[in-house]
C-alpha positions as CSV (number, residue, x, y, z in Angstrom):
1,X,0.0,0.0,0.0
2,X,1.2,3.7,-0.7
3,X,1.2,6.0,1.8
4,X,1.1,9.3,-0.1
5,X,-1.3,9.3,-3.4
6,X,-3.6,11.9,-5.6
7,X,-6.7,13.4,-3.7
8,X,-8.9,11.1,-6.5
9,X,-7.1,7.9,-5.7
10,X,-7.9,8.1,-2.1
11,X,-10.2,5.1,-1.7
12,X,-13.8,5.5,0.2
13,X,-12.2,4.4,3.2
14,X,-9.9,7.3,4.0
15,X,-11.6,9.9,1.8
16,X,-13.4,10.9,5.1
17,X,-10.1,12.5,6.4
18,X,-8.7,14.4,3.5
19,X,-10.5,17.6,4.6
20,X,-9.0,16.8,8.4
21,X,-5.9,16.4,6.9
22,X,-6.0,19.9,4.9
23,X,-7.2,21.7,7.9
24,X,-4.6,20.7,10.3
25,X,-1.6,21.3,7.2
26,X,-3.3,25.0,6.6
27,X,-3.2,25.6,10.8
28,X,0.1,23.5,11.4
29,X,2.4,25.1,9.0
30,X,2.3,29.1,9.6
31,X,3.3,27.8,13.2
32,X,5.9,25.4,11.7
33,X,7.3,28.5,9.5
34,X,7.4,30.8,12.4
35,X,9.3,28.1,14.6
36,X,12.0,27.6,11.7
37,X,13.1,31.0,11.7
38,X,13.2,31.5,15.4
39,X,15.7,28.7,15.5
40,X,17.4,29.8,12.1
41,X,17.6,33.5,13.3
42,X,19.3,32.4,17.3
43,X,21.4,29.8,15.9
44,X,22.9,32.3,12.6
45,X,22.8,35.3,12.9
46,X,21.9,36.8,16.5
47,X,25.8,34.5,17.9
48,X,27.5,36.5,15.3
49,X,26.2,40.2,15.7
50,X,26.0,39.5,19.2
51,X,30.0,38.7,18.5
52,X,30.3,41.8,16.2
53,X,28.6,43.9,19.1
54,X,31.1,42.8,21.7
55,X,34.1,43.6,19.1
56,X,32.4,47.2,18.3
57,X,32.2,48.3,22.0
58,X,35.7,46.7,23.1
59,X,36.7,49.4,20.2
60,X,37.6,47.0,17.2
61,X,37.3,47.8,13.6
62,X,34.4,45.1,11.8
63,X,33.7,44.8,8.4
64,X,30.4,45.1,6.8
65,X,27.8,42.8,7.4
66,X,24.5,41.8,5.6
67,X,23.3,40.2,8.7
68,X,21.3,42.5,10.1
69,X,19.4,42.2,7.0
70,X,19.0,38.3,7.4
71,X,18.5,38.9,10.8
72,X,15.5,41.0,10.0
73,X,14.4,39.1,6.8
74,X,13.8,36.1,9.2
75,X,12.0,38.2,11.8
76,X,9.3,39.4,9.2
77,X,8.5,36.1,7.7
78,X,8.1,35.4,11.1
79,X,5.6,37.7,11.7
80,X,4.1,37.3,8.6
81,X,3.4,32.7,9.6
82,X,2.4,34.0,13.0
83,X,-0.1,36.6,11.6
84,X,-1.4,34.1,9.2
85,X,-1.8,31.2,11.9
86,X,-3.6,33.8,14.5
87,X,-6.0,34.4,11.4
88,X,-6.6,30.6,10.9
89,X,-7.3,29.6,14.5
């Protein structure tokens, strides 16, 4: 047996749950989207400007960075899942 198929293969038996199965997908993954960035934006970018912070006020020289840009990139589409799962539920 497959485990994954075509909404129009499912057979009578498990047709009954294709619409449970949509619903908890369209809730589920805004939250899912606004847990991976959390995680990717502490474990990437906040060690290393949080490193390039420390080297600014101990009066080092730092090249440019892009990653307050990632930093923030991350925080908006976390905004954005978290908006769109607070709209869903």
């Amino acid at each position: 047996m497959e485990a994954v198929c075509y909404e129009d293969d499912v057979t009578e038996q498990w047709a009954a749950f294709t619409d449970d199965n949509a619903a908890f997908f369209a809730e589920v993954l805004p939250a899912l989207v606004a847990a991976a960035c959390l995680v990717t934006r502490m474990a990437v970018p906040h060690p290393a400007l949080d490193r390039r912070a420390a080297a600014i006020i101990a009066g080092g020289e730092v090249a440019p960075s892009r990653l307050h840009l990632a930093y923030a990139a991350l925080e908006v589409v976390k905004v954005l899942a978290l908006v769109t799962a607070g709209a869903l539920f």
